[in-house]
N, CA, C and O atoms as CSV, one atom per row, in Angstrom:
chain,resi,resn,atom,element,x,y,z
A,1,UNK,N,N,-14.383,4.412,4.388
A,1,UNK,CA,C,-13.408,3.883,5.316
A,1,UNK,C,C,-12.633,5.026,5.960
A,1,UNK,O,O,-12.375,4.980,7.163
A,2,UNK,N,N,-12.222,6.137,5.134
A,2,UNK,CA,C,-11.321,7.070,5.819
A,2,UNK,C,C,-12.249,7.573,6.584
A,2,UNK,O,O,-11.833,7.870,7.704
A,3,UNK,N,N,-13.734,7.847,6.324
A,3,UNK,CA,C,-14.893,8.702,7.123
A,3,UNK,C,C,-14.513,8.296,8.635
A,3,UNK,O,O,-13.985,8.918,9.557
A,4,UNK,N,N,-15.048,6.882,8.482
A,4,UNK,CA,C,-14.815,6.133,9.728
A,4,UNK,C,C,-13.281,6.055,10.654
A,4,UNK,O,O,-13.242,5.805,11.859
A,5,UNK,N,N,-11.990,6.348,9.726
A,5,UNK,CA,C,-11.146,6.255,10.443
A,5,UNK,C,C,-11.035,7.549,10.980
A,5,UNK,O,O,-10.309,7.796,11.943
A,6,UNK,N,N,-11.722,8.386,10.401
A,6,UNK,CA,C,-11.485,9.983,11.455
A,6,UNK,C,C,-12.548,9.772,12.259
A,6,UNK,O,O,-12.091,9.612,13.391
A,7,UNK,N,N,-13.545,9.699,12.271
A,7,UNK,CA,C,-13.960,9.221,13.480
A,7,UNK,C,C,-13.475,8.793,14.482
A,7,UNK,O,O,-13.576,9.383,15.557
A,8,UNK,N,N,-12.825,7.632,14.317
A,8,UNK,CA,C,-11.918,6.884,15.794
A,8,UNK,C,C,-11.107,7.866,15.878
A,8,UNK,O,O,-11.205,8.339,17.011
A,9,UNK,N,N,-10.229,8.510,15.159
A,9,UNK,CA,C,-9.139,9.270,15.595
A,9,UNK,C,C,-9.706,10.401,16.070
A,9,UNK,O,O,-10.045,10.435,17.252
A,10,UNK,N,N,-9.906,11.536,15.207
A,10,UNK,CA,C,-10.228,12.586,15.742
A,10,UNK,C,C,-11.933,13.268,16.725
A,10,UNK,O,O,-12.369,14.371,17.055
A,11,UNK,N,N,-12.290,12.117,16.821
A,11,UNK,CA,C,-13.345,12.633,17.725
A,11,UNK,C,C,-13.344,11.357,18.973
A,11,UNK,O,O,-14.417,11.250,19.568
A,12,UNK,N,N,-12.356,10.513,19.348
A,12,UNK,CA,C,-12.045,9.332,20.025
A,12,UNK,C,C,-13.385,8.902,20.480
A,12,UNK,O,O,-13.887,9.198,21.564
A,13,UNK,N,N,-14.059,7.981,19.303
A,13,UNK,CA,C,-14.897,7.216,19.213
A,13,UNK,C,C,-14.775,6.148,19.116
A,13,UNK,O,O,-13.995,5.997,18.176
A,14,UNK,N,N,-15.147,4.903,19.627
A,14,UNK,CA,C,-15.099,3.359,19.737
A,14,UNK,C,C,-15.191,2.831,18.472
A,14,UNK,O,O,-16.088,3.179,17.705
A,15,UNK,N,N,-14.389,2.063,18.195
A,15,UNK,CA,C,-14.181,1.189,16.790
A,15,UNK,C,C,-15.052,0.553,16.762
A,15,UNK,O,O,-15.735,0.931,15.811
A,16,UNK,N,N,-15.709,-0.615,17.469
A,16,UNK,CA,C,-17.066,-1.219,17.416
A,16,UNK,C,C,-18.066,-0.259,16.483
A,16,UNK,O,O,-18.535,-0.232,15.345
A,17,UNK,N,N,-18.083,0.711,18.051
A,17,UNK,CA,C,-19.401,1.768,17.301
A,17,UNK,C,C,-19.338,1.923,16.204
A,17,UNK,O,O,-20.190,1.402,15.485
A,18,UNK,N,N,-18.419,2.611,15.719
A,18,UNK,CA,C,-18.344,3.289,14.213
A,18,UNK,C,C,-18.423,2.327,13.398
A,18,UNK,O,O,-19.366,2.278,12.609
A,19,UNK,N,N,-17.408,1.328,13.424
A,19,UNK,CA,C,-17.948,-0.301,12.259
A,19,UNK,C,C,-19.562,-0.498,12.321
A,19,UNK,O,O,-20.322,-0.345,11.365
A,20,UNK,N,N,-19.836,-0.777,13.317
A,20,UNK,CA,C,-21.425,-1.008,13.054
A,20,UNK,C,C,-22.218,-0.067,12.257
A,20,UNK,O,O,-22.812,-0.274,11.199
A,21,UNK,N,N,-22.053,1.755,13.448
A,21,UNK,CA,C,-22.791,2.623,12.574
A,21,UNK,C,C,-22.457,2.258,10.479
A,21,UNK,O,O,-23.240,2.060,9.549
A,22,UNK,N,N,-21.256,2.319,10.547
A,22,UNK,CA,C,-20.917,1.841,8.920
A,22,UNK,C,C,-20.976,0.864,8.230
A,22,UNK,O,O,-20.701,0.908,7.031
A,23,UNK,N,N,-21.374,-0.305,8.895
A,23,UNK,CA,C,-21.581,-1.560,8.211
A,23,UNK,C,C,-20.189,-1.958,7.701
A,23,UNK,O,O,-20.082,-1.884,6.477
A,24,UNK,N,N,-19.121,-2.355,8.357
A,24,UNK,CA,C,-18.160,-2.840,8.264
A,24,UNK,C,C,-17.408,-3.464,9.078
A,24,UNK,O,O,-17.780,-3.047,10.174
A,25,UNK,N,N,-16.322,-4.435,9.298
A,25,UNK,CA,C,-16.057,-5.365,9.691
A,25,UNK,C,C,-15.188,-4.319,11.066
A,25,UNK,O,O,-14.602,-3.327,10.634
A,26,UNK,N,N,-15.139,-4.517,12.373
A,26,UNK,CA,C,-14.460,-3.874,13.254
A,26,UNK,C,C,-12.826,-4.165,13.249
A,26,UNK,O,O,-11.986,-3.551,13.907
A,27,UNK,N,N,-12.643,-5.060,12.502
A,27,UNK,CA,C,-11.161,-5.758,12.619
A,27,UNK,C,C,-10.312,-4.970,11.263
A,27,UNK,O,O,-9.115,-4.693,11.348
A,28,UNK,N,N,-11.016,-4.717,10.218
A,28,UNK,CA,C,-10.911,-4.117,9.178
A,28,UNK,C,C,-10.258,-2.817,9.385
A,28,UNK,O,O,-9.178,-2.346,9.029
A,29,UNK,N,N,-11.660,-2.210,10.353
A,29,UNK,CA,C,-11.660,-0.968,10.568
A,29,UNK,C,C,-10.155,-0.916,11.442
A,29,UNK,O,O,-9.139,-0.593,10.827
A,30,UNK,N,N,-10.101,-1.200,12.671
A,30,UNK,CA,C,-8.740,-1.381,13.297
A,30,UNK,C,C,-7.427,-1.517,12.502
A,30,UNK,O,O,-6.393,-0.931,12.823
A,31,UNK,N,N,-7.527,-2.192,11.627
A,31,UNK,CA,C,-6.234,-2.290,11.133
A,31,UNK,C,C,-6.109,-0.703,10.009
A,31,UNK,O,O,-5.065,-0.051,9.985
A,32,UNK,N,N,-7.314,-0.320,9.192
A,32,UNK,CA,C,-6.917,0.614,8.637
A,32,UNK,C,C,-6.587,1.574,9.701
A,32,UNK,O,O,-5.406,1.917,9.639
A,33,UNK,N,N,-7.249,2.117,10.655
A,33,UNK,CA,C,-6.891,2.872,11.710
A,33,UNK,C,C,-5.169,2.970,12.291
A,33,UNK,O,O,-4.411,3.872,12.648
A,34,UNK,N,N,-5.101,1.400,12.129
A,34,UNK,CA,C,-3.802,1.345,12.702
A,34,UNK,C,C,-2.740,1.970,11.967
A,34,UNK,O,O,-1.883,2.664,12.516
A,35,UNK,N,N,-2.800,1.617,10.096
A,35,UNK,CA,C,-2.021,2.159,9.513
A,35,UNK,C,C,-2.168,3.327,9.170
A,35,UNK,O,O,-1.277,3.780,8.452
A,36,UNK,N,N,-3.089,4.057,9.468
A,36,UNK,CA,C,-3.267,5.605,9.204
A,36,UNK,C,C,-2.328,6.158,10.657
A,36,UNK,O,O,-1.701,7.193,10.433
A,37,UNK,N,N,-2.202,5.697,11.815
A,37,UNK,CA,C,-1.590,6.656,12.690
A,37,UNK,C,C,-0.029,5.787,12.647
A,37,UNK,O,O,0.763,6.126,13.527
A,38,UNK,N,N,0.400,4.770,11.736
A,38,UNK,CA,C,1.495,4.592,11.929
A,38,UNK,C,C,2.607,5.476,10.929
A,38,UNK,O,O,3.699,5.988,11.171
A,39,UNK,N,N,1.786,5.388,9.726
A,39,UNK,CA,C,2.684,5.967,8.557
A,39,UNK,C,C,1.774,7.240,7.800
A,39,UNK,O,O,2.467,7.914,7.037
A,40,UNK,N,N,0.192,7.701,7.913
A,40,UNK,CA,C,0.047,8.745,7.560
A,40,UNK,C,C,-0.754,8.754,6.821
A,40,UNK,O,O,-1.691,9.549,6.754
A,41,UNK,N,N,-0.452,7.619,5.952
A,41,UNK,CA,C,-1.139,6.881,4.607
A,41,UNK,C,C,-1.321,5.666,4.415
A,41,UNK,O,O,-0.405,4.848,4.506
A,42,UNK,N,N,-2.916,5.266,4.028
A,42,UNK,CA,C,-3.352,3.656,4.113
A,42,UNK,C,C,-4.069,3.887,2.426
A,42,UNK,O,O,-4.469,4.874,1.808
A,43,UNK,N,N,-3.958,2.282,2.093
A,43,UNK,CA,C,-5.000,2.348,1.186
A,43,UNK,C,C,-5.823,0.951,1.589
A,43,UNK,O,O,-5.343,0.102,2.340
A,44,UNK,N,N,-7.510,0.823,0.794
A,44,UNK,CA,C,-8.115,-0.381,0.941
A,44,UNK,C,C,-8.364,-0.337,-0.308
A,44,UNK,O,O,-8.270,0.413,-1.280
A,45,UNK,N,N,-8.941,-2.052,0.199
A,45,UNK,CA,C,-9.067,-2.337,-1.448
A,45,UNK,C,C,-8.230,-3.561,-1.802
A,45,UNK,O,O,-7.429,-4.121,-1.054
A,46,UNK,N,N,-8.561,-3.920,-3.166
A,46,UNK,CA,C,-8.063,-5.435,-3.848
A,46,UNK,C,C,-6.564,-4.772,-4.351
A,46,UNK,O,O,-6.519,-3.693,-4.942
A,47,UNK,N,N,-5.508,-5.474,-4.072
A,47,UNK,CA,C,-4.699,-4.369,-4.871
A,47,UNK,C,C,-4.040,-6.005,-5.418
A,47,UNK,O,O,-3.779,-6.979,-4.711
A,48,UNK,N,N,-3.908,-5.854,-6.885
A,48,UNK,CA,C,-3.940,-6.693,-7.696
A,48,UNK,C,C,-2.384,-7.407,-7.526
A,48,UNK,O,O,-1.379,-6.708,-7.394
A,49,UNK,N,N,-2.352,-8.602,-7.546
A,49,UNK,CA,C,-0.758,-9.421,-7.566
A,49,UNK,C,C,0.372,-8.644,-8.492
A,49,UNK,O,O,-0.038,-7.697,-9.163
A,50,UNK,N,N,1.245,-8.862,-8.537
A,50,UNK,CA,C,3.059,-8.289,-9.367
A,50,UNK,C,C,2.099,-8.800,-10.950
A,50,UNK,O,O,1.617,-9.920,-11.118
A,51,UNK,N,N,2.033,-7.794,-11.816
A,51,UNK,CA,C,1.786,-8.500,-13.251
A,51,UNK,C,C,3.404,-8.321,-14.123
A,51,UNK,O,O,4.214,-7.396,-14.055
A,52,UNK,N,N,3.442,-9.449,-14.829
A,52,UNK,CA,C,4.880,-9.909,-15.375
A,52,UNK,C,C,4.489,-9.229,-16.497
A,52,UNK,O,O,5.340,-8.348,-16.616
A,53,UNK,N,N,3.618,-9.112,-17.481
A,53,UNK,CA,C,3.130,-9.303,-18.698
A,53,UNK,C,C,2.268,-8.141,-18.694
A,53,UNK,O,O,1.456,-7.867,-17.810
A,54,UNK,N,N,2.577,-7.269,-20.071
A,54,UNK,CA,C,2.006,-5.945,-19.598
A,54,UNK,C,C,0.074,-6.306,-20.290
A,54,UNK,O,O,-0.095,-7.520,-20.403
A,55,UNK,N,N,-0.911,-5.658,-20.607
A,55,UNK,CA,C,-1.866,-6.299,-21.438
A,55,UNK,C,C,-2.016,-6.683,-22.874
A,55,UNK,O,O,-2.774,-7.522,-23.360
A,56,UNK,N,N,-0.985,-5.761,-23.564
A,56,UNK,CA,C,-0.644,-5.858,-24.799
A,56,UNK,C,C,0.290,-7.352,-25.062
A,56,UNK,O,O,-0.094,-8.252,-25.809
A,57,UNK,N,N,1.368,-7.374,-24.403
A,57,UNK,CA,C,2.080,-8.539,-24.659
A,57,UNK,C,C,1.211,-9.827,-24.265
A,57,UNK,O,O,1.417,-10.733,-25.073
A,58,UNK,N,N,0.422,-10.127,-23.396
A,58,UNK,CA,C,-0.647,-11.365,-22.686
A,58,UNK,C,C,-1.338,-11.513,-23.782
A,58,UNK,O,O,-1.166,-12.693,-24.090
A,59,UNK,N,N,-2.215,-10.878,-24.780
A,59,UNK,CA,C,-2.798,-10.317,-25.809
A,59,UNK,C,C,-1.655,-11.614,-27.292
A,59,UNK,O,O,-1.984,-12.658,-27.856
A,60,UNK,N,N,-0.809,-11.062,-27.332
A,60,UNK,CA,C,0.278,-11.122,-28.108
A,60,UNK,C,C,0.275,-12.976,-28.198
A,60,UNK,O,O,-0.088,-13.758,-29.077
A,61,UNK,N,N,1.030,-13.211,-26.449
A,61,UNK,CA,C,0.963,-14.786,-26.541
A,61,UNK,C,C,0.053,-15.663,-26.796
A,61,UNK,O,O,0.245,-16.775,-27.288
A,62,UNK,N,N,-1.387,-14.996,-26.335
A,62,UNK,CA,C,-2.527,-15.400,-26.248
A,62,UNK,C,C,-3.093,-15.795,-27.884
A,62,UNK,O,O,-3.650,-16.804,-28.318
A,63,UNK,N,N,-2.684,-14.554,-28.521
A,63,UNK,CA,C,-3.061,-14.938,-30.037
A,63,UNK,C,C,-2.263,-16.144,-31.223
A,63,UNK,O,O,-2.557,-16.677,-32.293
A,64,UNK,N,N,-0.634,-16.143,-29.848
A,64,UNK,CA,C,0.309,-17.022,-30.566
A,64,UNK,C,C,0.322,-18.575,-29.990
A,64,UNK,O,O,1.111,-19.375,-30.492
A,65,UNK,N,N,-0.331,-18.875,-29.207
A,65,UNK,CA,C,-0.885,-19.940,-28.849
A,65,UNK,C,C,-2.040,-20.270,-29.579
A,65,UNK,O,O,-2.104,-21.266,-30.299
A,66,UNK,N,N,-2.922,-19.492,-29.423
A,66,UNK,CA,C,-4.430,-20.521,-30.782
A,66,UNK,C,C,-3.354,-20.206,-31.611
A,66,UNK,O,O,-2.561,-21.149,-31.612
A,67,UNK,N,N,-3.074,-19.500,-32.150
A,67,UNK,CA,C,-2.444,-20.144,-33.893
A,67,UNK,C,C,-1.444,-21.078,-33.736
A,67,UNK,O,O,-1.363,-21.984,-34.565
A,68,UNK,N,N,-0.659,-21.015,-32.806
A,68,UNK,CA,C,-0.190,-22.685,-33.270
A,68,UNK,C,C,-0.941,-23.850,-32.683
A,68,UNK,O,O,-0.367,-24.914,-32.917
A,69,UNK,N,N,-2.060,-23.969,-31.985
A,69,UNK,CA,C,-2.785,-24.926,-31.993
A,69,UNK,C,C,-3.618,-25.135,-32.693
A,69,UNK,O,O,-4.201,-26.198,-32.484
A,70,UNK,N,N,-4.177,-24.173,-34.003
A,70,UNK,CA,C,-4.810,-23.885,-35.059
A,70,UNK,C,C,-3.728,-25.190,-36.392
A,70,UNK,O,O,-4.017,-26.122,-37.142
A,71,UNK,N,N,-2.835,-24.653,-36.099
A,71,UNK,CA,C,-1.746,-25.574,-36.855
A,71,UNK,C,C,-1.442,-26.689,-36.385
A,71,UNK,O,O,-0.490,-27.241,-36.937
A,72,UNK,N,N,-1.966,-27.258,-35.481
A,72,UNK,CA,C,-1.556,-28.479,-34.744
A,72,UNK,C,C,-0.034,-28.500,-34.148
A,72,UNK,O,O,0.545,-29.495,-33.710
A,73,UNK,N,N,0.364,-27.465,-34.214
A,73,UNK,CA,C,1.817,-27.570,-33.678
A,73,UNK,C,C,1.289,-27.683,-31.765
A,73,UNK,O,O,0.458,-27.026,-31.138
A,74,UNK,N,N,2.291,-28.903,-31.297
A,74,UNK,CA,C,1.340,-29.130,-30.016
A,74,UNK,C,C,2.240,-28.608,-28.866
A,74,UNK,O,O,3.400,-28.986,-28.707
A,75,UNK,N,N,1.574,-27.664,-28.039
A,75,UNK,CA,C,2.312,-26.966,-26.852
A,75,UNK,C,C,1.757,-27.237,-25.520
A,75,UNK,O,O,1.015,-26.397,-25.011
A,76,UNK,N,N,2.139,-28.688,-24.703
A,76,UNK,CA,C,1.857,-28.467,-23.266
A,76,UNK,C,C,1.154,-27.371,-22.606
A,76,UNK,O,O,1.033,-26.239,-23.075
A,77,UNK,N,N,0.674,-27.805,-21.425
A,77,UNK,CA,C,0.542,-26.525,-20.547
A,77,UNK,C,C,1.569,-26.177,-20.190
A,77,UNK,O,O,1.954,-25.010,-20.273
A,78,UNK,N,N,2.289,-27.213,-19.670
A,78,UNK,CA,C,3.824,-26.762,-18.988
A,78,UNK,C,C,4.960,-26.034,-19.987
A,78,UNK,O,O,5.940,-25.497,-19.471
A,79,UNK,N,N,4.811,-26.041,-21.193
A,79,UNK,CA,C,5.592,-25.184,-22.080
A,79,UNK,C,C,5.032,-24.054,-22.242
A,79,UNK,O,O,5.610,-22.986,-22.442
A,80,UNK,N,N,3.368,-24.325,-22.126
A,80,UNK,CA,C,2.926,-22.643,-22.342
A,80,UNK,C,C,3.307,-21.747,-21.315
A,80,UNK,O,O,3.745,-20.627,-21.580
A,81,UNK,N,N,3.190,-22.104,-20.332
A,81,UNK,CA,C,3.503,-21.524,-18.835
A,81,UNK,C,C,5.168,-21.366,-19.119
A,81,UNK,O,O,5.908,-20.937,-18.234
């Protein structure tokens, strides 16, 4: 993706072109483009939701839920949540 965004920038090559030559979406490409000449720095990619719960503690509840349903002690979804 950055290959391609120096491309458009520094050799002022058509966004079409270069998406195609790269097999990627032209709208994609545009917008990373866009944020590389607005602020300097872009990233792509899945960038994962706010996690509340670090992996150790998720781990923690996770094991304290089967055991009290192991015990029949009975916990909603809406209480587990």
């Amino acid at each position: 993706m950055k290959w391609a965004a120096d491309q458009v920038i520094r050799d002022n090559r058509k966004i079409r072109a270069v998406a195609k030559e790269c097999g990627i979406c032209h709208v994609t490409l545009y917008r990373f483009v866009h944020k590389l000449k607005m602020t300097q720095s872009a990233t792509c990619g899945y960038i994962p939701n706010r996690q509340i719960f670090s992996a150790n503690q998720e781990r923690i509840i996770a094991d304290y839920v089967k055991t009290a349903s192991s015990i029949y002690f009975r916990l909603s979804p809406q209480e587990v949540r």
